[in-house]
VMD Tcl script that draws the C-alpha trace (Angstrom):
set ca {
  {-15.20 -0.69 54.20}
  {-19.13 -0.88 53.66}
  {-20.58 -4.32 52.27}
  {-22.87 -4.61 50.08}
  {-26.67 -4.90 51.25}
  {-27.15 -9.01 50.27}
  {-28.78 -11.64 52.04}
  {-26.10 -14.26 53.43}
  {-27.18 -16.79 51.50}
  {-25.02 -19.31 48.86}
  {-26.71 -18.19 45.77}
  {-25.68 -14.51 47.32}
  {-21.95 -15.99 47.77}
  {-22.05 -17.57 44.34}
  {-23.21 -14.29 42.57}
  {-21.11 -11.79 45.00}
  {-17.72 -14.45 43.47}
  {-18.85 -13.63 40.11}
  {-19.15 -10.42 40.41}
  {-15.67 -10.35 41.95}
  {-13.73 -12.41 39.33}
  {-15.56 -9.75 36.50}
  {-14.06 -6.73 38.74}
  {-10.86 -8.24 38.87}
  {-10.63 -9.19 35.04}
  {-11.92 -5.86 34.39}
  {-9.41 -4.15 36.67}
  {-6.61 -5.93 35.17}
  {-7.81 -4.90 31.59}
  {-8.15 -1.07 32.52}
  {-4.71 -0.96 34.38}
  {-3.23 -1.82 30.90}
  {-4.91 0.33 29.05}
  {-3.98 3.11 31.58}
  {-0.18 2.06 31.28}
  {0.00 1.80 27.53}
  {-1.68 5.20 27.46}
  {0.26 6.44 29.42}
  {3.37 5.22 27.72}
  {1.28 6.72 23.92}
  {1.18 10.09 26.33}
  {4.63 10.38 27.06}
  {6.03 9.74 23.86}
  {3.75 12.49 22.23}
  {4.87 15.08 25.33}
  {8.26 14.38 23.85}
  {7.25 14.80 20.50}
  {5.40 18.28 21.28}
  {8.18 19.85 22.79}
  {10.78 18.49 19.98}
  {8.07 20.39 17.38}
  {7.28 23.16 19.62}
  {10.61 24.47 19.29}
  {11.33 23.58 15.95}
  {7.89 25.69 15.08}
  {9.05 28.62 17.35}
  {12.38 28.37 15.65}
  {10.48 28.18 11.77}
  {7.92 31.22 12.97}
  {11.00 33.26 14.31}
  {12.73 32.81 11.30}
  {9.56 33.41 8.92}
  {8.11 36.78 10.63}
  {12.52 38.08 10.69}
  {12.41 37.52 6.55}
  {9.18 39.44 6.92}
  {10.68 42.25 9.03}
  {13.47 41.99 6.55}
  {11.49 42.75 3.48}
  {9.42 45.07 4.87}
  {12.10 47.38 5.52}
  {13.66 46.64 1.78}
  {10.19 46.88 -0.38}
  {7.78 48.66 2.16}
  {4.40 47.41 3.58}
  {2.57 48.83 0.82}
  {4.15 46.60 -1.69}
  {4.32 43.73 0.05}
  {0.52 43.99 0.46}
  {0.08 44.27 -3.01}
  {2.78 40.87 -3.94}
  {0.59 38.92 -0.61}
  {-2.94 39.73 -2.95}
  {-1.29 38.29 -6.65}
  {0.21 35.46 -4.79}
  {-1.29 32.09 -6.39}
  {-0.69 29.12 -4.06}
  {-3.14 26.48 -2.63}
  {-2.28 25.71 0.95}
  {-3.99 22.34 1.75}
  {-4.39 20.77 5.04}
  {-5.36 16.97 5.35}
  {-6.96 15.61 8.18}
  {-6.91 11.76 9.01}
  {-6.65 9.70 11.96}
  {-6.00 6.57 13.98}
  {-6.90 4.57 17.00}
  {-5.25 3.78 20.07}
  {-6.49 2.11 22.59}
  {-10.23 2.72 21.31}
  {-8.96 6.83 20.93}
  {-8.89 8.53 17.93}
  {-5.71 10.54 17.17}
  {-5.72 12.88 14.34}
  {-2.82 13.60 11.43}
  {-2.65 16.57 10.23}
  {-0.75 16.83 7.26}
  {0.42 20.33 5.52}
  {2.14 19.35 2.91}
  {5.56 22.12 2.05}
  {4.87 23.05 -1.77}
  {7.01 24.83 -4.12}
  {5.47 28.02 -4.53}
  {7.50 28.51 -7.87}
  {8.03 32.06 -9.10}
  {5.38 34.38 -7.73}
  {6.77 38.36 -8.13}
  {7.55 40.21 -10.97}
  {11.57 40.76 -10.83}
  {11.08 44.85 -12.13}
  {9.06 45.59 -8.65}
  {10.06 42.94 -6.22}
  {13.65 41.17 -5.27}
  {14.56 38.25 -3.08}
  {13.40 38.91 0.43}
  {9.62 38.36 -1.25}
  {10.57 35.11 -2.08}
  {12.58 34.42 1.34}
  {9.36 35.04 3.49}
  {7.35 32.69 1.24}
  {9.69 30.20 1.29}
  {9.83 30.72 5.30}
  {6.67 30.78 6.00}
  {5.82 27.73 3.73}
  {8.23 25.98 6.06}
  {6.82 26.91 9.30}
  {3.52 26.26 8.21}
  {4.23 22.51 7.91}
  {5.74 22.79 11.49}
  {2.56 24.31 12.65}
  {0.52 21.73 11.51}
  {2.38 19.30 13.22}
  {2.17 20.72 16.12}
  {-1.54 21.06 16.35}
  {-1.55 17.24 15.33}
  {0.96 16.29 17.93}
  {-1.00 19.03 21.07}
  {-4.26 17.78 19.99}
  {-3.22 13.81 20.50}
  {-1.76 14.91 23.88}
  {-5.12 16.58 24.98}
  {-7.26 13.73 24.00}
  {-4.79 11.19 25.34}
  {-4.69 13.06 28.44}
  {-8.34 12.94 28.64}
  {-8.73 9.29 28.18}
  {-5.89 8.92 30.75}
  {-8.11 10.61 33.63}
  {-11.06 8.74 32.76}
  {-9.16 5.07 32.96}
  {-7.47 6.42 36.14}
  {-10.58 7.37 37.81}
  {-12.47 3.82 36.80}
  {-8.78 1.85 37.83}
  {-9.29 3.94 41.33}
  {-12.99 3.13 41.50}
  {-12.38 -0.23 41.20}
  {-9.46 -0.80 43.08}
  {-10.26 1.79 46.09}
  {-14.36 1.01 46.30}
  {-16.12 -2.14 43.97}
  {-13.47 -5.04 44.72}
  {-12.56 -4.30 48.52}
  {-16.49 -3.70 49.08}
  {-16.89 -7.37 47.01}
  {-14.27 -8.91 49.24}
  {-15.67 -7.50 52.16}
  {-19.01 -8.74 51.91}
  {-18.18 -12.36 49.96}
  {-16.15 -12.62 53.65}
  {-19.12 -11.67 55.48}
  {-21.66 -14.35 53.89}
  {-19.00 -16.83 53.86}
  {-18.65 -16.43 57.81}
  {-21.77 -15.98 58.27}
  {-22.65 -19.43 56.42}
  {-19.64 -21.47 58.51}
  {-21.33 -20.11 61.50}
  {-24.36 -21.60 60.80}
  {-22.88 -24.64 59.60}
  {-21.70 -24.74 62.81}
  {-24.63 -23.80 64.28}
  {-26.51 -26.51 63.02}
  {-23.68 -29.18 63.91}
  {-24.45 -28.21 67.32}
  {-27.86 -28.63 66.90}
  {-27.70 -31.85 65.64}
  {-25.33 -33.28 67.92}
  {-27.91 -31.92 70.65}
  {-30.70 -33.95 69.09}
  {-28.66 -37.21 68.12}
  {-27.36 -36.55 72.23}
  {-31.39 -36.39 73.46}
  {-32.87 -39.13 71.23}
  {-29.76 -41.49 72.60}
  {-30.87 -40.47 76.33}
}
mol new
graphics top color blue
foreach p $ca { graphics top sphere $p radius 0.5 }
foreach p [lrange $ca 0 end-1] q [lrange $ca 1 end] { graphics top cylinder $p $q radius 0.2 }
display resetview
């Protein structure tokens, strides 16, 4: 492991130790972070594949009522019911923070659509692929809540991993390494001078 390019000196010692004990707190901080994102990760790859299937499930169900009614009322009249349909589909967007990461909600709410088709032109399969799709459209949107959190927490995950390896792999062994050096460097001339000044004490007794 390279050292760092210092003089050997104390003050070098006494700022190299600093700089040390700041790595180390600073490792120790981003290894936690790491682990209780990683923990935040996990739980939402559980959650998306709970939702994933309960959205496949909603969407396989919604587009079979839609096969369904097709074939009982035709594609021409279900294009005309789809354009006097009167429903507000909403979708609210909020957030919070983990870990200094935003993580979005997405909320689309399941309304009542109430009674949308005339009775004379339509019957019940209308109203079955509404009600179907009205369902799996609150699936989808937590879904995209739930993949989105896992994409940024996955991101954020990376980026502490790389700065836990930087620090752990490169800045504190390359600290150690050179706070050794100075600090054997100084003994030796500690010792060094001992020598010297026994020498002198030795010649001025002679």
């Amino acid at each position: 492991m390279t050292k760092l390019n210092v003089p050997p000196t104390k003050s070098s010692a006494l700022s190299i130790g600093k700089s040390l004990d700041f790595a180390r707190e600073g490792f120790e901080l981003l290894d936690q972070k790491r682990r209780i994102l990683v923990l935040e990760l996990m739980g939402h790859l559980d959650k998306a594949r709970r939702v994933q299937k309960l959205a496949d499930e909603a969407l396989a169900e919604a587009f079979a009522a839609l096969k369904e009614a097709q074939l009982s009322s035709g594609s021409a009249l279900l294009e005309k019911e789809a354009l006097a349909v009167n429903v507000d589909h909403g979708v609210e967007l909020s957030g919070r923070r983990v870990m200094g990461i935003d993580i979005p909600e997405v909320t689309a709410p399941e309304i009542e659509p109430g009674v949308q088709f005339g009775i004379s032109i339509s019957n019940t399969t209308s109203d079955d692929v509404m009600k179907t799709f009205n369902k799996a459209l609150k699936l989808v949107g937590d879904l995209a809540e739930v993949e989105s959190a896992v994409f940024r927490l996955a991101i954020e995950v990376k980026k502490t991993q790389r700065r836990v390896n930087a620090l752990e792999k490169i800045f504190l062994p390359q600290y150690r390494e050179t706070l050794k050096y100075i600090n054997a460097t100084l003994e030796e001339r500690d010792r060094e001078d001992m020598i010297i000044m026994k020498m002198i004490k030795q010649r001025r007794e002679e």
